[in-house]
OpenMM code with the backbone's topology and positions (N, CA, C; nanometers):
from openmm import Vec3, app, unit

residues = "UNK UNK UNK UNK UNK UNK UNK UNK UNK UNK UNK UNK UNK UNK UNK UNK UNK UNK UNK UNK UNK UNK UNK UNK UNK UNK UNK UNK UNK UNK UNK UNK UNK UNK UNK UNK UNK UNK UNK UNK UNK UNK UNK UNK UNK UNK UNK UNK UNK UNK UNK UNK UNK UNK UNK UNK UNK UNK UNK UNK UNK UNK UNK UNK UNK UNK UNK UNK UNK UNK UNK UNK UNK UNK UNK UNK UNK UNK UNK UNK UNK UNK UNK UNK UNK UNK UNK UNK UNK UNK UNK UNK UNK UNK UNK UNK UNK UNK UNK UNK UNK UNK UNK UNK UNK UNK UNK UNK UNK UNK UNK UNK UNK UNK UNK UNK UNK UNK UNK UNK UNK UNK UNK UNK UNK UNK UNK UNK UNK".split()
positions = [
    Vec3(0.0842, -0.1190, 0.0000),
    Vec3(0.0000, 0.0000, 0.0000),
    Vec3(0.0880, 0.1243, 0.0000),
    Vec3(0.0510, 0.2213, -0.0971),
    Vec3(0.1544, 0.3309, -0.1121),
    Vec3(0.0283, 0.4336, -0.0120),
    Vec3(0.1411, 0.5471, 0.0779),
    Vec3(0.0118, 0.6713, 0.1165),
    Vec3(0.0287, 0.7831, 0.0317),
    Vec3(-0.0203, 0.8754, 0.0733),
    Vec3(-0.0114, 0.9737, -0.0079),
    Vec3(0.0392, 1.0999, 0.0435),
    Vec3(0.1930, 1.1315, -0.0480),
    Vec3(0.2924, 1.2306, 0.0581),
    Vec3(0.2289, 1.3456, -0.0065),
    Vec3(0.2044, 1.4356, 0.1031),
    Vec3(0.1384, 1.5931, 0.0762),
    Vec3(0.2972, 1.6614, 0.0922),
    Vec3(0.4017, 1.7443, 0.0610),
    Vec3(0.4857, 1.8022, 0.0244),
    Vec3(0.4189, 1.9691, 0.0035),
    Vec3(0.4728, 2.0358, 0.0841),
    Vec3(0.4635, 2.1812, 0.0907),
    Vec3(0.5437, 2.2617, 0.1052),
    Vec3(0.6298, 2.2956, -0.0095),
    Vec3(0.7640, 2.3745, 0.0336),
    Vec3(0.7374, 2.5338, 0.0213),
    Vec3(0.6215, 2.5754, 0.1031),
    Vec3(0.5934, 2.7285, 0.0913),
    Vec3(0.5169, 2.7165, 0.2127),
    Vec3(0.5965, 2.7524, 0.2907),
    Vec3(0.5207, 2.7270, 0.4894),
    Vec3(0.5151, 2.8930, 0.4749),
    Vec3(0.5116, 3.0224, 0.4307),
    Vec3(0.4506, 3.1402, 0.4428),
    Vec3(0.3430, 3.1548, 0.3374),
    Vec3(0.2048, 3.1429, 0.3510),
    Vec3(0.0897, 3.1533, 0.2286),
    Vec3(0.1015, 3.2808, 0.1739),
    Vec3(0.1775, 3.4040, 0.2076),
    Vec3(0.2091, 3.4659, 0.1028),
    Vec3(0.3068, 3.5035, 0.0636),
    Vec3(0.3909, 3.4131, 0.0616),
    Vec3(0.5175, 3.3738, -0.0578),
    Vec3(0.4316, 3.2590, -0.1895),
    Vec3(0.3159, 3.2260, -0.1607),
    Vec3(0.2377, 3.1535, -0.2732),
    Vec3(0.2090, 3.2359, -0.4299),
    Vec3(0.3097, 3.1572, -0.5040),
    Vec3(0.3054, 3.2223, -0.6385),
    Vec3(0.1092, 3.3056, -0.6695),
    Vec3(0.1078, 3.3920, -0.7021),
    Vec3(-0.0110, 3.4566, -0.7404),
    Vec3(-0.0567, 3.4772, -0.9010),
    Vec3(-0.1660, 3.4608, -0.9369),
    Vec3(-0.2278, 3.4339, -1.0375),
    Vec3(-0.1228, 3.5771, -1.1379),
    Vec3(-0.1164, 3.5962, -1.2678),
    Vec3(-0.0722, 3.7177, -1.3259),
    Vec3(-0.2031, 3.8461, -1.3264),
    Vec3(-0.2644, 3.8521, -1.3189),
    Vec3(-0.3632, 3.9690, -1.3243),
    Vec3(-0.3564, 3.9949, -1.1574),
    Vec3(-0.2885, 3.9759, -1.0586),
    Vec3(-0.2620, 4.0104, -0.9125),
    Vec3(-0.1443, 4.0546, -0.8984),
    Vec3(-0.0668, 4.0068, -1.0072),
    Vec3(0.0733, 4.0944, -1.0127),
    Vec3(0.1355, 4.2615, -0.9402),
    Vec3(0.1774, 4.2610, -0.8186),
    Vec3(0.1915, 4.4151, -0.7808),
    Vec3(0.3269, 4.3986, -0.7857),
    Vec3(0.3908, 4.5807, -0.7526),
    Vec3(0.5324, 4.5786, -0.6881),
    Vec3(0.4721, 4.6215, -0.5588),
    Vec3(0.5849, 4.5281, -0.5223),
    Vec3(0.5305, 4.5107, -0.3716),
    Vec3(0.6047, 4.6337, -0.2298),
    Vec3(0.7608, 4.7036, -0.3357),
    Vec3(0.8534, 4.7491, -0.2682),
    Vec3(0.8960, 4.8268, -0.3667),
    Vec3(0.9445, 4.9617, -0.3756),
    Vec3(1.0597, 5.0132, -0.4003),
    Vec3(1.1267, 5.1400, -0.3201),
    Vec3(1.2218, 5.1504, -0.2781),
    Vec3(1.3206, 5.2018, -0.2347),
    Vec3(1.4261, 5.2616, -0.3086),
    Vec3(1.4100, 5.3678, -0.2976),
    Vec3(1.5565, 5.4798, -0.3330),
    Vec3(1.6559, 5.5722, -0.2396),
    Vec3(1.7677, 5.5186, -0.2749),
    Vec3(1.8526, 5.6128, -0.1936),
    Vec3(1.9515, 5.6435, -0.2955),
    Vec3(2.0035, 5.7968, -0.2871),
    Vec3(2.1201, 5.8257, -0.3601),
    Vec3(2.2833, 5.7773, -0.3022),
    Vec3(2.3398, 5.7466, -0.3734),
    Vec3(2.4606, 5.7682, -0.3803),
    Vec3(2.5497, 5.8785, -0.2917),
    Vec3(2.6830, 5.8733, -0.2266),
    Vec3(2.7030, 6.0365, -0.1877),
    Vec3(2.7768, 6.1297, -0.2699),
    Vec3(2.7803, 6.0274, -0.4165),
    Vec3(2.8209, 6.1674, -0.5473),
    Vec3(2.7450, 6.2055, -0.5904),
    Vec3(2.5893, 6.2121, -0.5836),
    Vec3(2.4874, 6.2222, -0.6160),
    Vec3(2.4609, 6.2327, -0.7569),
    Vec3(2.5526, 6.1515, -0.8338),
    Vec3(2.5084, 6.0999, -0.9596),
    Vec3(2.4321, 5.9516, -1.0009),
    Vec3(2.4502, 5.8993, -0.8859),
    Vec3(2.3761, 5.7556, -0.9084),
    Vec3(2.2949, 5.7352, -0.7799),
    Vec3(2.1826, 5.6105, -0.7884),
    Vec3(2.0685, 5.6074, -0.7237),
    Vec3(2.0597, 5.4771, -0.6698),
    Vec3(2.0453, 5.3791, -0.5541),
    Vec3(2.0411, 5.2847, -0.5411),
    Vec3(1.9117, 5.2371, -0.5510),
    Vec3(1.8064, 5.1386, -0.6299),
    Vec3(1.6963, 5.1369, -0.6345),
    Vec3(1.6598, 4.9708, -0.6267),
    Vec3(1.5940, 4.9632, -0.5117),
    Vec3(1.5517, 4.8335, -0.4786),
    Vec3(1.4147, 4.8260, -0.4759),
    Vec3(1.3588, 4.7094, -0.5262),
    Vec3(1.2237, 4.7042, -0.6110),
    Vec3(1.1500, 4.5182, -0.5557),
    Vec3(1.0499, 4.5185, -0.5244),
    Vec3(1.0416, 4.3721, -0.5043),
    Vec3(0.8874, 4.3730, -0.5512),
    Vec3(0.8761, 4.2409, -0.5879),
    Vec3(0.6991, 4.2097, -0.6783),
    Vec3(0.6546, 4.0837, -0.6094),
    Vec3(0.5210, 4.0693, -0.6217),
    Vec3(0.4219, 3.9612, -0.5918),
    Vec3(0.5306, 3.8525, -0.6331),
    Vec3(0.4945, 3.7305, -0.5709),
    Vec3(0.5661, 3.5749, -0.5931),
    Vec3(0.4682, 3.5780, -0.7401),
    Vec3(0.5600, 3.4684, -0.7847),
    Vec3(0.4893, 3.4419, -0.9621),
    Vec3(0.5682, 3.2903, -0.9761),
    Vec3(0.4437, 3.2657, -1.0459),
    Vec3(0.4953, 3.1121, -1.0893),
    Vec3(0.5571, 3.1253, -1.2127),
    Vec3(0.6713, 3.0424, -1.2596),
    Vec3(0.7929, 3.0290, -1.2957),
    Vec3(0.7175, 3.1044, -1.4510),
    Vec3(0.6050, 3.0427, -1.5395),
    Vec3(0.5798, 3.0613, -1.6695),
    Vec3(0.5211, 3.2158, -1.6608),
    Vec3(0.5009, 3.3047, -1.5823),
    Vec3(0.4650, 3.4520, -1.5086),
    Vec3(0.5726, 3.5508, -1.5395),
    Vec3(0.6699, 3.5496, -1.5894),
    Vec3(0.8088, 3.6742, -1.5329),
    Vec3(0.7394, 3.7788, -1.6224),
    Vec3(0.7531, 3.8743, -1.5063),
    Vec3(0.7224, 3.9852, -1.5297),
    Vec3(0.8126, 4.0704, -1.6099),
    Vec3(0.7560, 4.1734, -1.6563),
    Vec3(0.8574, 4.3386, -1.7299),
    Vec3(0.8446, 4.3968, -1.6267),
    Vec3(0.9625, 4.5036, -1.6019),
    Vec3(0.9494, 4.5960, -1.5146),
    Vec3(1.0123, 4.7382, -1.6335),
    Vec3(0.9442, 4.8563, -1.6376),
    Vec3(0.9913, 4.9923, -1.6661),
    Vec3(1.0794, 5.0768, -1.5183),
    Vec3(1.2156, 5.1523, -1.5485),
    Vec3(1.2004, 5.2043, -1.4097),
    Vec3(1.2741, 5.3204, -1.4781),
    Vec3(1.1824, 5.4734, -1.4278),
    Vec3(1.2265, 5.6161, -1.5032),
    Vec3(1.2618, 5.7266, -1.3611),
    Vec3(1.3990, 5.7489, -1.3686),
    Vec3(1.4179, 5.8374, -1.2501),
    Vec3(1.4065, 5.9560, -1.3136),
    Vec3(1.3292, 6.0962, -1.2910),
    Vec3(1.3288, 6.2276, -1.3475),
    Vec3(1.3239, 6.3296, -1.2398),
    Vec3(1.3804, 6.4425, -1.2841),
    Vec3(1.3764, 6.5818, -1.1946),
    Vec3(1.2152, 6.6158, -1.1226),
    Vec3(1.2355, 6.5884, -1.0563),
    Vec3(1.0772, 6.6372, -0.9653),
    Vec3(1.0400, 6.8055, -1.0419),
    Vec3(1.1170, 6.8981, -1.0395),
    Vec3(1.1109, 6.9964, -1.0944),
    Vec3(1.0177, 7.0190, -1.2281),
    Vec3(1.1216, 6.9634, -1.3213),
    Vec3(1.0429, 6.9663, -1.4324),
    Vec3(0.9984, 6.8406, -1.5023),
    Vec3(0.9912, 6.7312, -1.4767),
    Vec3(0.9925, 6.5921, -1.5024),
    Vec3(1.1185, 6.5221, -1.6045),
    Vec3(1.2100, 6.6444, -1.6376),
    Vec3(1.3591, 6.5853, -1.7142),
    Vec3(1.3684, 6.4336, -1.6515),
    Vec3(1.3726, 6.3909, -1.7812),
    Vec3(1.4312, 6.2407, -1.7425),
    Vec3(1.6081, 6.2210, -1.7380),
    Vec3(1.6483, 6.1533, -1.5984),
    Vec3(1.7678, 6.1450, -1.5509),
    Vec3(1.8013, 6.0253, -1.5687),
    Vec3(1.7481, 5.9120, -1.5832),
    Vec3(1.8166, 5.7591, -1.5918),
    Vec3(1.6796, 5.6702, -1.6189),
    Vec3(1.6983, 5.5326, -1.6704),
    Vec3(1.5664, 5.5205, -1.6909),
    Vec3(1.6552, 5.3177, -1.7330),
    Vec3(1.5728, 5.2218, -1.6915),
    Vec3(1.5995, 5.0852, -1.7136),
    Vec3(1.5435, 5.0430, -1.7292),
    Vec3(1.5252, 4.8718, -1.8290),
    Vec3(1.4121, 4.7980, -1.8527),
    Vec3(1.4730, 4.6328, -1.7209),
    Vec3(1.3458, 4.5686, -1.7142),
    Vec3(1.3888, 4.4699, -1.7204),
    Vec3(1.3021, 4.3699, -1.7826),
    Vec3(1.3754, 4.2754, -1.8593),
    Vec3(1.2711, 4.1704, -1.9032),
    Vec3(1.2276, 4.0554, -1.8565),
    Vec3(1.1496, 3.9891, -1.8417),
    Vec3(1.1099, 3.8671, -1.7397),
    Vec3(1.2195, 3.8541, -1.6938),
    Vec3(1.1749, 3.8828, -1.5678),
    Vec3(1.3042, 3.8424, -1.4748),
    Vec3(1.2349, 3.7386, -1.3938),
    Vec3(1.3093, 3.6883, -1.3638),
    Vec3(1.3235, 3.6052, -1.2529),
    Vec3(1.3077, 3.5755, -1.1246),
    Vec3(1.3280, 3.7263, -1.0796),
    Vec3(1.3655, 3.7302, -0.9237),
    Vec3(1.2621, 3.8313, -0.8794),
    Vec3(1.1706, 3.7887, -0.7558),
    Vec3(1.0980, 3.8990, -0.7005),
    Vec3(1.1817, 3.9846, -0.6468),
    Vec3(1.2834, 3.9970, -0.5841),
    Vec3(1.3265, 4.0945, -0.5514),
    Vec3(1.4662, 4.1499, -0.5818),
    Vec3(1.5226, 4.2971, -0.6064),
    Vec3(1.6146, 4.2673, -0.7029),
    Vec3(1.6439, 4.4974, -0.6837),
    Vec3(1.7687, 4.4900, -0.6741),
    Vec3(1.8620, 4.5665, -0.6601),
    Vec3(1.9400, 4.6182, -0.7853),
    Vec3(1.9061, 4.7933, -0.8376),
    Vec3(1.9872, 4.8314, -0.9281),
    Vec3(2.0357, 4.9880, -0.8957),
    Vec3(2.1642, 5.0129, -0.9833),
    Vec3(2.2283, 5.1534, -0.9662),
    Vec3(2.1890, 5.1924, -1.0602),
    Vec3(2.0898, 5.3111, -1.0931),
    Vec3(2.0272, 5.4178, -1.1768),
    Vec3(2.1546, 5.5167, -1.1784),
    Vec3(2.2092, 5.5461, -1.2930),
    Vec3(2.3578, 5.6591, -1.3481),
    Vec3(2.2312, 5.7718, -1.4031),
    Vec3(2.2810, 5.9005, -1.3284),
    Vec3(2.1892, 6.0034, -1.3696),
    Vec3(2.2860, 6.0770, -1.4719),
    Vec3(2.1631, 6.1400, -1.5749),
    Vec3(2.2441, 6.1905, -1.6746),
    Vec3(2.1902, 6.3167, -1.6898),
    Vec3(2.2569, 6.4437, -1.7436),
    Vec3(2.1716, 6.5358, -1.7764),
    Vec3(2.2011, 6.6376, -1.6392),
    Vec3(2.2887, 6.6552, -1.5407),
    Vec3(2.2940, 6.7050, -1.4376),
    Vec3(2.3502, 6.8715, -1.4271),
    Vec3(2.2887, 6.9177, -1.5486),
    Vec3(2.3510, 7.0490, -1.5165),
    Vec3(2.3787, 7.1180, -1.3624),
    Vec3(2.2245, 7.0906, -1.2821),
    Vec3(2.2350, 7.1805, -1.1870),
    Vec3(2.1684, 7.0324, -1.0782),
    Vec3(2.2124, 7.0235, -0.9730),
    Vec3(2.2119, 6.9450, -0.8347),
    Vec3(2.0148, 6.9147, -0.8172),
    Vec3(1.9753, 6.8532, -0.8670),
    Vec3(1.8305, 6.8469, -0.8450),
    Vec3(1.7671, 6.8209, -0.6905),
    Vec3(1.6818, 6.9376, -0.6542),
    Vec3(1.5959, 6.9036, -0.5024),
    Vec3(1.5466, 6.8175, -0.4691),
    Vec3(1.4783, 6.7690, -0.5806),
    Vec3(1.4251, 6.5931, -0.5683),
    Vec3(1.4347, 6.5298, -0.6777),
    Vec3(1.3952, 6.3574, -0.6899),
    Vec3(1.3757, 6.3378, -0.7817),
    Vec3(1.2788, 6.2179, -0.7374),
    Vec3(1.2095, 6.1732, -0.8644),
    Vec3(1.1070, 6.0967, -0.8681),
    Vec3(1.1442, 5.9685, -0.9413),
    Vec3(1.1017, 5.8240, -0.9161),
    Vec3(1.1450, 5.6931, -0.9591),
    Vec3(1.0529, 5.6400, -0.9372),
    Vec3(0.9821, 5.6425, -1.0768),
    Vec3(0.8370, 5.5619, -1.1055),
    Vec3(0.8843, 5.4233, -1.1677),
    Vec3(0.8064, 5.2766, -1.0735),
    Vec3(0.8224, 5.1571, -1.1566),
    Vec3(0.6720, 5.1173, -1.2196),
    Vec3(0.7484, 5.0561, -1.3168),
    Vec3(0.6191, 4.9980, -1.3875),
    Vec3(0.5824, 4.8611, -1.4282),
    Vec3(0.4739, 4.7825, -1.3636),
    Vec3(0.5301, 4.6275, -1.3956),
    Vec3(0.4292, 4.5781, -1.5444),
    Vec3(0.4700, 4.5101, -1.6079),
    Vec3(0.3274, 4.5150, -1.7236),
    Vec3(0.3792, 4.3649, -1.7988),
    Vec3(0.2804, 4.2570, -1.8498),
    Vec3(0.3785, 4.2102, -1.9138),
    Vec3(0.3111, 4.2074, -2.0568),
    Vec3(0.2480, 4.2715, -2.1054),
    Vec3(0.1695, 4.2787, -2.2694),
    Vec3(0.2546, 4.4806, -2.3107),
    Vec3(0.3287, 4.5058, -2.3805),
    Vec3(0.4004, 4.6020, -2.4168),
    Vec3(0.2697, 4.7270, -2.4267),
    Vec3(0.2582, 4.8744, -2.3295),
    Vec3(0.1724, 4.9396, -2.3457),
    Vec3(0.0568, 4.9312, -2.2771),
    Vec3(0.0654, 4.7911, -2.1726),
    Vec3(-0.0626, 4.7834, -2.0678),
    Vec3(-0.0132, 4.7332, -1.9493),
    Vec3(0.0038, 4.8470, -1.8743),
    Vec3(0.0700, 4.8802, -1.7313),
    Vec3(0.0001, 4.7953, -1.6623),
    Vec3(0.0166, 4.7110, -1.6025),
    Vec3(-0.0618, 4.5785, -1.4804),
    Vec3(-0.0338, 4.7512, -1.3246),
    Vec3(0.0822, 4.7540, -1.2918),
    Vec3(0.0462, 4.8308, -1.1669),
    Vec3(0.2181, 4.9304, -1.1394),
    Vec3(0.1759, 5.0140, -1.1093),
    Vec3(0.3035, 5.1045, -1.0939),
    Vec3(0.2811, 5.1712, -0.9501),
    Vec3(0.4287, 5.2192, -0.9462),
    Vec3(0.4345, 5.3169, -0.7971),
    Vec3(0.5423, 5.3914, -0.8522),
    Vec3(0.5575, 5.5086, -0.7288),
    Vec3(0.6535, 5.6280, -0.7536),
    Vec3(0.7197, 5.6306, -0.6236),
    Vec3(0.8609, 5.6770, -0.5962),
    Vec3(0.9051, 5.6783, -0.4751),
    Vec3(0.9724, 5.8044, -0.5671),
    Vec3(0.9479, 5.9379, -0.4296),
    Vec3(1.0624, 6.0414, -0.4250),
    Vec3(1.1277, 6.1036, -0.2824),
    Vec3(1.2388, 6.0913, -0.3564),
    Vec3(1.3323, 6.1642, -0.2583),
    Vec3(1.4088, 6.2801, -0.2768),
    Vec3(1.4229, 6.3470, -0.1646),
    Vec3(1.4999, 6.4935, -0.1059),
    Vec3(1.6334, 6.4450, -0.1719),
    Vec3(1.7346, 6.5494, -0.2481),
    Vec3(1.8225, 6.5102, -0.2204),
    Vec3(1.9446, 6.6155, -0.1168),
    Vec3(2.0176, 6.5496, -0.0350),
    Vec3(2.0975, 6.6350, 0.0910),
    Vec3(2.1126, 6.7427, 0.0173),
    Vec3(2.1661, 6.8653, 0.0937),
    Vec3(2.2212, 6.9404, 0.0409),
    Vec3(2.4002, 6.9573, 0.0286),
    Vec3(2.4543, 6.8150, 0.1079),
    Vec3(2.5748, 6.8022, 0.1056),
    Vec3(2.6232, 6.7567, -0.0102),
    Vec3(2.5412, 6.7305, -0.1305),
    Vec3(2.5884, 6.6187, -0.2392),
    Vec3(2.6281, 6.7094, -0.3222),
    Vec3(2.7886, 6.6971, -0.3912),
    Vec3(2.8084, 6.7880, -0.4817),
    Vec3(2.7418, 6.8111, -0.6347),
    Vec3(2.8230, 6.9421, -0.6753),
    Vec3(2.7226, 6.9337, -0.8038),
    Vec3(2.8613, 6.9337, -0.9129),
    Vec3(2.8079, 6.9418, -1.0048),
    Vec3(2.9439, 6.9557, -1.1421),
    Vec3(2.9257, 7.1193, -1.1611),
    Vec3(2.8600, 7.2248, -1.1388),
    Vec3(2.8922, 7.3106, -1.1668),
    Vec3(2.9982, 7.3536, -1.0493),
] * unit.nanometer
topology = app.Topology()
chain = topology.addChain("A")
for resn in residues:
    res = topology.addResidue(resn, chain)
    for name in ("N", "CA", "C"):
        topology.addAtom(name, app.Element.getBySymbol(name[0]), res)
């Protein structure tokens, strides 16, 4: 007589991969650099089952005038959670804030769910002028 092994290797129910139309980012985080040309940007999404990988858009711009300063794709990735350095470009003058909108979508042009994180930047961070 064989029994029947129940196997559950997801003991937190929400680390349970989620359907794709539930798809969120679940996290993002920005901090600058102290040359204040680059951005540390950490980003984390809903669990997804393996045939699921998401797109992510990610656009850092001048709070000011919305100038775009750095901007990355990613393509099905892999990993819910996941760490990148945004290189700002375009820095004539030391920007007060800036804004870092993600975008998760996976059909090109139909945004599933986005967020924005902005931050102050010190006034200790140098500038190039």
């Amino acid at each position: 007589m064989v029994s029947k092994m129940d196997l559950n290797f997801i003991s937190d129910p929400n680390e349970a991969p989620k359907p794709r139309d539930e798809m969120e980012i679940t996290k993002l985080s920005v901090t600058p650099y102290p040359d204040g040309k680059r951005l540390r940007v950490e980003i984390a999404v809903t669990a997804f089952a393996p045939v699921d990988k998401p797109n992510l858009e990610l656009q850092a711009v001048r709070q000011s005038d919305q100038h775009l300063l750095a901007s990355l794709s990613v393509i099905e990735t892999l990993h819910r959670e996941m760490g990148f350095t945004m290189h700002l470009r375009g820095l004539e003058e030391k920007p007060a804030s800036i804004s870092v909108k993600a975008e998760l979508y996976y059909e090109t042009g139909s945004i599933q769910h986005s967020i924005t994180a902005t931050i102050n930047l010190p006034d200790d961070i140098p500038s190039d002028t």
